[in-house]
Every structure is written in C-alpha cells, then in structure tokens.
Kinemage of the C-alpha trace (Angstrom):
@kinemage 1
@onewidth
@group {chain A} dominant
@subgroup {mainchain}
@vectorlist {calphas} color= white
{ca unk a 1} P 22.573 -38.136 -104.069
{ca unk a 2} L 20.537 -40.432 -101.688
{ca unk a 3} L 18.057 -39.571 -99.239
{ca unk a 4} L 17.451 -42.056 -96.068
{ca unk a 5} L 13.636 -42.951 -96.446
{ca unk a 6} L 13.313 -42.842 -92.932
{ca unk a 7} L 13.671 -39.544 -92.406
{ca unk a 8} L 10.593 -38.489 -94.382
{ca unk a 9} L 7.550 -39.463 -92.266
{ca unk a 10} L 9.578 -37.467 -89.232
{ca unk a 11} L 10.110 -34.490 -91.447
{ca unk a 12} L 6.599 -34.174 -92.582
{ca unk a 13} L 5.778 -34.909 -89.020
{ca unk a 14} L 7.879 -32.070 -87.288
{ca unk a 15} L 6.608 -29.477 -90.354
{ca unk a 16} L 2.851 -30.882 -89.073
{ca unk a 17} L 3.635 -30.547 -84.939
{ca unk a 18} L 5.908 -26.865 -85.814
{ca unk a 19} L 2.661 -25.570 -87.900
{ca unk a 20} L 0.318 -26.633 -85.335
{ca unk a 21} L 1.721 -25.056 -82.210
{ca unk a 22} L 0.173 -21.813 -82.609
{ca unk a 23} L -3.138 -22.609 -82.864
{ca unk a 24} L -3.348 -25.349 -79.420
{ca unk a 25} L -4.690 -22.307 -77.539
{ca unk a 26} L -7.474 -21.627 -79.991
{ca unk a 27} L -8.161 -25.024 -81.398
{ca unk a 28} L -8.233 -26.950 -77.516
{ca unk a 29} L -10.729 -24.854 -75.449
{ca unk a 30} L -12.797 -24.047 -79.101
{ca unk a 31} L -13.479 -27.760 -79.869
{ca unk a 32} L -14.885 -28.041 -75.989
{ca unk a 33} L -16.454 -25.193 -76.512
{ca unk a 34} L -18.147 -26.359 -80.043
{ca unk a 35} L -18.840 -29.862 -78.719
{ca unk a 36} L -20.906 -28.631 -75.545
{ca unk a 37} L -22.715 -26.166 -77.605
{ca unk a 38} L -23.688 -28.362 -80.377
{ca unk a 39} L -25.070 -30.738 -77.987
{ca unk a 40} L -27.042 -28.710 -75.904
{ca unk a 41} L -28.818 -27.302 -78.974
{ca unk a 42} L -29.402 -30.785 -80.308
{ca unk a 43} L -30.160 -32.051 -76.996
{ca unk a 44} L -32.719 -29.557 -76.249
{ca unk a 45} L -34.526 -30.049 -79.385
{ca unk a 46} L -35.157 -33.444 -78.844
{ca unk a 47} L -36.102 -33.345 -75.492
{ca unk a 48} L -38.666 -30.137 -76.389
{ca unk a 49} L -39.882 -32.902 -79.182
{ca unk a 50} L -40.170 -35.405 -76.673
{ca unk a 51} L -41.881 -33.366 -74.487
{ca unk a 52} L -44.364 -32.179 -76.814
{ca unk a 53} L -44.944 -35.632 -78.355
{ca unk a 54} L -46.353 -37.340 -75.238
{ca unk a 55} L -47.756 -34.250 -73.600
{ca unk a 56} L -45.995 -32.913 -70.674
{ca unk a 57} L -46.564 -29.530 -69.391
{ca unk a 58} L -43.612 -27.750 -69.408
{ca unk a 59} L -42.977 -24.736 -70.968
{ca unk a 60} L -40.823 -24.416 -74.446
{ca unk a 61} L -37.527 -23.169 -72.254
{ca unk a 62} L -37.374 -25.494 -69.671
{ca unk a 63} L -35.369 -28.173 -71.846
{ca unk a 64} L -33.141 -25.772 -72.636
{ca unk a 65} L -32.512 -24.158 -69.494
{ca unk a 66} L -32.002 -28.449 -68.743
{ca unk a 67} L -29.298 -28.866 -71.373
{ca unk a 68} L -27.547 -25.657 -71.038
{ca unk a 69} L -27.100 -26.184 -67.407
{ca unk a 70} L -25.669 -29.999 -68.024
{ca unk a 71} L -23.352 -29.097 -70.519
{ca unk a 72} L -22.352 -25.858 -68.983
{ca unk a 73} L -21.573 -27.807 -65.603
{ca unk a 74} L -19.443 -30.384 -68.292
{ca unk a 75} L -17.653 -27.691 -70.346
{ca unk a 76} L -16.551 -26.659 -66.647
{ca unk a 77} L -15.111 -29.770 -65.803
{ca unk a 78} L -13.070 -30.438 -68.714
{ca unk a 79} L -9.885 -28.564 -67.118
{ca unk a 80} L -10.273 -31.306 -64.262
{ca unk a 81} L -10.474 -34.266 -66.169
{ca unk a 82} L -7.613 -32.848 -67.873
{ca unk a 83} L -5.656 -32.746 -64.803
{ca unk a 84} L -6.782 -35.745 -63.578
{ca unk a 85} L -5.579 -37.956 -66.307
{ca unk a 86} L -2.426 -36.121 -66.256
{ca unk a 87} L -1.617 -37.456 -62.874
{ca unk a 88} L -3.102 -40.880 -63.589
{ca unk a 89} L -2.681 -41.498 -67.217
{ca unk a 90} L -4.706 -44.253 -68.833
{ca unk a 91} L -1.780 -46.241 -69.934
{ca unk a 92} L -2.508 -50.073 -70.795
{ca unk a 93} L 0.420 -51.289 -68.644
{ca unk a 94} L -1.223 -49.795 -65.815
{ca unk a 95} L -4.805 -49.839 -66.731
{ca unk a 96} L -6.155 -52.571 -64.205
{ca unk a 97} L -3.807 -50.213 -61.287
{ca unk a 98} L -5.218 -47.263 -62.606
{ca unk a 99} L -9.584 -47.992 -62.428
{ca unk a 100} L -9.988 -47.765 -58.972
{ca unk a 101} L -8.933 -44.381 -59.256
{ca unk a 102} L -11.064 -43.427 -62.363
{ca unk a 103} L -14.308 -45.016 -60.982
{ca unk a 104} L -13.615 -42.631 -57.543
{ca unk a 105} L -13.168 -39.945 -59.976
{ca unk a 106} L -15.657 -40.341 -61.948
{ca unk a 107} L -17.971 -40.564 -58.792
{ca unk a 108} L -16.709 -36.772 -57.766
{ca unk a 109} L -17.042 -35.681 -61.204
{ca unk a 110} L -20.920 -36.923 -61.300
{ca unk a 111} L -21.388 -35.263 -57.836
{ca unk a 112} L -19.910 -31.983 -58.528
{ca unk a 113} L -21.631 -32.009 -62.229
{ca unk a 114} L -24.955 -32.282 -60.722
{ca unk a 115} L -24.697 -29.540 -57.812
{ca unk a 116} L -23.530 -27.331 -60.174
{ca unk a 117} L -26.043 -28.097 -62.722
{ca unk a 118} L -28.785 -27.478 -60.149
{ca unk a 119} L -27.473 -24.455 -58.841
{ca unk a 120} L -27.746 -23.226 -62.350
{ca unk a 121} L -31.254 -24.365 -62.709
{ca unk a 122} L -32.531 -22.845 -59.623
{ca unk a 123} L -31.041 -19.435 -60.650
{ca unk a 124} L -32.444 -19.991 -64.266
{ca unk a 125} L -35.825 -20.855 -63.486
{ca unk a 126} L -35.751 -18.352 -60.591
{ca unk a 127} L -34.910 -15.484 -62.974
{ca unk a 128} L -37.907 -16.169 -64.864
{ca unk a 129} L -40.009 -16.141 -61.678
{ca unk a 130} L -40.795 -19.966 -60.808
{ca unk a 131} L -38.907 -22.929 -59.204
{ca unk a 132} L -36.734 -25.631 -59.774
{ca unk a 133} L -37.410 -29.102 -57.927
{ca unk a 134} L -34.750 -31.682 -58.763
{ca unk a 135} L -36.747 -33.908 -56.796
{ca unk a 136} L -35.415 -36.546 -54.058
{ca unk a 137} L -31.998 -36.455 -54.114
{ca unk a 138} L -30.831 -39.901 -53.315
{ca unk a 139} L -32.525 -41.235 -56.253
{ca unk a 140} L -31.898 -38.583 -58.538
{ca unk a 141} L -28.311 -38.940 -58.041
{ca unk a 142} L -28.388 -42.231 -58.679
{ca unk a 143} L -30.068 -41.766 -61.496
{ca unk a 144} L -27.694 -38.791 -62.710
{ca unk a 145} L -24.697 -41.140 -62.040
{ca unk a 146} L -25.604 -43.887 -64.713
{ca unk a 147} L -25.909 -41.155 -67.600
{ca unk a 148} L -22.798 -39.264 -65.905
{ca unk a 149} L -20.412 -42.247 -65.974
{ca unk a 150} L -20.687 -42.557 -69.838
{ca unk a 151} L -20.458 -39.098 -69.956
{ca unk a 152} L -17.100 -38.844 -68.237
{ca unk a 153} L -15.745 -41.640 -69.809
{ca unk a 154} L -16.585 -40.137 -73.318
{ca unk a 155} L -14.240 -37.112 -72.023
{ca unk a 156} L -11.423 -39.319 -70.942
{ca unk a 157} L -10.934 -41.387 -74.471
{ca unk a 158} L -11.532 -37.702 -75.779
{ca unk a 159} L -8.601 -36.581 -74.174
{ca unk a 160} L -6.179 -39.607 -73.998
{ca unk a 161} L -7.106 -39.923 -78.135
{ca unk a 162} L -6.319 -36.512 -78.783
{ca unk a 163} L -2.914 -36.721 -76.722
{ca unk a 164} L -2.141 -40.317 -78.183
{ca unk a 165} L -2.525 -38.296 -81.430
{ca unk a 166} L -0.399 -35.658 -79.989
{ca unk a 167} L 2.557 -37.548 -78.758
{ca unk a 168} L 2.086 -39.519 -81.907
{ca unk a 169} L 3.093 -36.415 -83.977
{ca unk a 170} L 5.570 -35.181 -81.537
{ca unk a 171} L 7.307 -38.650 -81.054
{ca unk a 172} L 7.983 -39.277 -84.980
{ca unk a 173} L 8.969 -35.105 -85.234
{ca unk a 174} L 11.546 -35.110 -82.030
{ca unk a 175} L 12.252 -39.024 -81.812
{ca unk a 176} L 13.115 -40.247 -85.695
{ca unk a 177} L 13.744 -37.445 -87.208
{ca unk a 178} L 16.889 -36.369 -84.799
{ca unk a 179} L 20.486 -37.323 -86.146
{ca unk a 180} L 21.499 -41.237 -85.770
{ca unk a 181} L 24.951 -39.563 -84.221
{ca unk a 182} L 26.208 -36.281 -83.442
{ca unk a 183} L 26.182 -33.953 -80.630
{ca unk a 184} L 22.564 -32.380 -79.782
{ca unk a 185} L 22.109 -28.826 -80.577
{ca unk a 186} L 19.178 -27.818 -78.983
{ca unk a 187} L 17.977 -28.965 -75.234
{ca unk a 188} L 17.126 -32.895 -75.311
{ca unk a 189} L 13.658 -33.584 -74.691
{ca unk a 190} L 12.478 -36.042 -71.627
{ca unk a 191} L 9.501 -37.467 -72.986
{ca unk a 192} L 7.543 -38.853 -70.177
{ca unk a 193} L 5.737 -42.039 -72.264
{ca unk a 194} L 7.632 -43.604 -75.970
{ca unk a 195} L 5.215 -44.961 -78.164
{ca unk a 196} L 5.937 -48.123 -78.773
{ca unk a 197} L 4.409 -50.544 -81.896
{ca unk a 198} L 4.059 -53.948 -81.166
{ca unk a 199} L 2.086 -56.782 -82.708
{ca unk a 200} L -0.086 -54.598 -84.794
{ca unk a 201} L -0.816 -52.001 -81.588
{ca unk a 202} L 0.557 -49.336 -79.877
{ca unk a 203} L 1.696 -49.127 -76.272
{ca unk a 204} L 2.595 -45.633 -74.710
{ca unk a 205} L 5.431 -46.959 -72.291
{ca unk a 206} L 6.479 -44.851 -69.116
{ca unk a 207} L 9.512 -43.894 -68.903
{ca unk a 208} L 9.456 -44.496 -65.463
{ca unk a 209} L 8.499 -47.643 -65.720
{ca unk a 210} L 11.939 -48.528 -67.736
{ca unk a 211} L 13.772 -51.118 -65.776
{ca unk a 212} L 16.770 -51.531 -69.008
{ca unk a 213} L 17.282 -51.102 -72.694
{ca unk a 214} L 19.205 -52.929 -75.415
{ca unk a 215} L 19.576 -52.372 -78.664
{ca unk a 216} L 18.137 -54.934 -80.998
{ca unk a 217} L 19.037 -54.282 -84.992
{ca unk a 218} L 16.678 -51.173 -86.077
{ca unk a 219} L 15.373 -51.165 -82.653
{ca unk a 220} L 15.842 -50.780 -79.318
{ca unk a 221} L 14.198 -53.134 -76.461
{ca unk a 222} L 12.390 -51.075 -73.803
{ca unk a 223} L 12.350 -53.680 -71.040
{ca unk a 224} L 9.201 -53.294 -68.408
{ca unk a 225} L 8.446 -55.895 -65.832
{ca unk a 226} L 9.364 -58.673 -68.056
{ca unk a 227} L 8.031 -57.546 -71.176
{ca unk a 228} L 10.605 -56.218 -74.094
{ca unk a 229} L 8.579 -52.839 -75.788
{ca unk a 230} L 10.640 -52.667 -79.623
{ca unk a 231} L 10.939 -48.901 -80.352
{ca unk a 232} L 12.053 -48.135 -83.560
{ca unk a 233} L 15.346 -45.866 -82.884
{ca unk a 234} L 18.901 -46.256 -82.273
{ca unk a 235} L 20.354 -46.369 -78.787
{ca unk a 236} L 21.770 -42.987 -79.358
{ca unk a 237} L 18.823 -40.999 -79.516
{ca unk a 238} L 16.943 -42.855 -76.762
{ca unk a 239} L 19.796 -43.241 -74.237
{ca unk a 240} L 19.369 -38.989 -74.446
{ca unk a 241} L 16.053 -38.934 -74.011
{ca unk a 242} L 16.249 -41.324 -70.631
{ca unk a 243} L 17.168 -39.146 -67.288
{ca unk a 244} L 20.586 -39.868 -67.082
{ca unk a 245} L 20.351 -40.073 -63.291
{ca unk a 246} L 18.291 -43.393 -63.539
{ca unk a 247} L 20.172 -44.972 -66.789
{ca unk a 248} L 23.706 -45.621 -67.326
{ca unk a 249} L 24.895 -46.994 -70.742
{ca unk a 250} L 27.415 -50.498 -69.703
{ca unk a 251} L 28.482 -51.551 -73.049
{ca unk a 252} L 27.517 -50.336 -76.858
{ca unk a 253} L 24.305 -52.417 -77.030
C-alpha cells in the first residue's frame, strides 16, 4: 500500500481550516477586541506616568478617558478597513495601482477617527462636569494624521496577514488536496486570488488578472501581463476553479 506524499500537508490542512470554522465568529471580533483593550490600558499607564513624571496638571482619568476614546474610535473602524481592503486588496501585482487609493483612505480613516474620538471626549469629560478642548483644529489634525497613518497601516498588514494566512490554509485544504481526476462531488470553489510560490516568495495572483494557463510538469503557468506565476497543481483542478465563461481549455496542456 502506498500513500502519495502530497496529499498530506492538504489533509492536515483541510482537518486545520474544517476545525477552525466554528470559532471565526468568536476568535475575529475577540482578537480586535483584546488588542484595543490591551492597548488602551497600557497606553494609559504610560501616559498617566508621563504625566506625573514631568508635572502636568491633569487629573489621574484624563489619560484614560484619552486612550479609551482613541482606541474605541479604532475598534470602530476595523469593519471599514475590512471592507475597504476587500474592494482594493493589497496584492503586489497591483500594489503601486493600488496606494493612491490607500493614502485617500487612510486620510478618511484619520478624519473620521478623530471626530469620533472627540465626540467621545467631550461627552466623557462632560459627564464628569468639565470640558474638553482639542485645541486648534488645523494643527491638531495634522498632528493626529502622522500617528494615525501608522496606525491604519498597522490594521491593514493585520488584516491582509491574517487573510494571507487564511487563504494559505484554505488554498492547500480545497486546492491540493482535491482528486488529480475525477468528477467533483461537491460545488467547485472560485477562489478569487491562487497563491502562488515563486523564487522563495509568495504572490496572491487574481484570478481576474489571468490572461492564460499551461501546464508545465508538476505545475501549471498562471500567465499575468507577461509574467508566468508556477502554481503547484494539475490543469484539472485549476481549469475548475477558473470561471468557465472567461477560460476555455484548447488542447491538453
């Protein structure tokens, strides 16, 4: 009896992605929600420290009311930065295409993080009977945006690592470990990216973006404006994963 090495890595990996299903719902929003909260309770101690060290009146709850209301404005966001990189995913084929649209975004994201996290403020402080002053706006914004960029880029390679992880799993579970040949017995999958390996890295290709295939060995040759993507797979498996109105198989390679 023989077993086809191959098929082990996609095993394991479709026993990994069937296991994990049922907890996405729990473990997605709780790691936001951990993340935020553990830095606004670090955050606000070291600010109260900082505070204290070099003298400043404020009272003990101001930094905190300051944290909360940052991270509470970011937790917020995080379903919008998720949709946004769905539409414009950060895909190194596209990347140069794709920053004009990130820096806009990240500009919006900045703007609508600090009204909100005012808003908050101004309630907070006003709840405890005293005011809030940002301060002048123009230059506070400004200010807000050079901390806010880093902070919105930290939640995009957040997101596009935990969904290269994702399809990672998913591809080697659906991708490898379906039969080399054989009719499919369960509805075919049309992934929107493959992950490709190539030279020691890994491209996520759109699908989209494929102009032809051919098969190559092991391998089959994603070809995307002039550039051949090797995905390790027969021609089988991918030519059902392609949307059959844009790709027609011509001949057996």
């Amino acid at each position: 009896m023989t077993t086809n090495p191959r098929t082990l890595p996609a095993d394991a990996s479709l026993r990994a992605w069937q296991r994990y299903q049922p907890w996405r719902k729990v473990v997605e929003p709780g790691f936001w929600l951990l993340f935020f909260l553990l830095n606004s309770t670090a955050n606000s101690i070291t600010v109260l420290m900082d505070v204290q060290r070099v003298g400043l009146h404020f009272a003990g709850w101001e930094p905190a009311v300051w944290e909360f209301s940052s991270n509470l404005m970011q937790l917020a966001l995080v379903p919008a930065v998720v949709a946004f990189t769905r539409a414009y995913p950060l895909e190194f084929v596209a990347l140069r295409r794709r920053l004009p649209a990130y820096l806009v975004a990240s500009i919006v994201w900045s703007l609508l993080h600090v009204a909100g996290m005012v808003a908050l403020r101004k309630a907070a402080y006003a709840a405890l009977g005293t005011h809030y002053d940002f301060g002048p706006w123009l230059r506070e914004v400004v200010y807000e945006y050079l901390k806010d960029a880093r902070s919105f880029a930290g939640t995009v390679v957040i997101i596009e690592g935990y969904r290269l992880l994702m399809r990672r799993v998913q591809g080697e579970a659906s991708l490898l470990q379906a039969p080399d040949d054989g009719p499919a017995v369960e509805p075919v999958d049309r992934p929107e990216r493959f992950l490709v390996r190539k030279l020691g890295k890994e491209f996520l290709v759109p699908a989209a973006d494929i102009e032809w295939a051919q098969a190559s060995g092991n391998y089959v040759n994603l070809h995307v404006r002039g550039r051949d993507y090797p995905l390790r797979s027969t021609m089988v498996q991918v030519e059902e994963r392609l949307d059959p109105s844009r790709f027609r198989r011509v001949h057996r390679s």
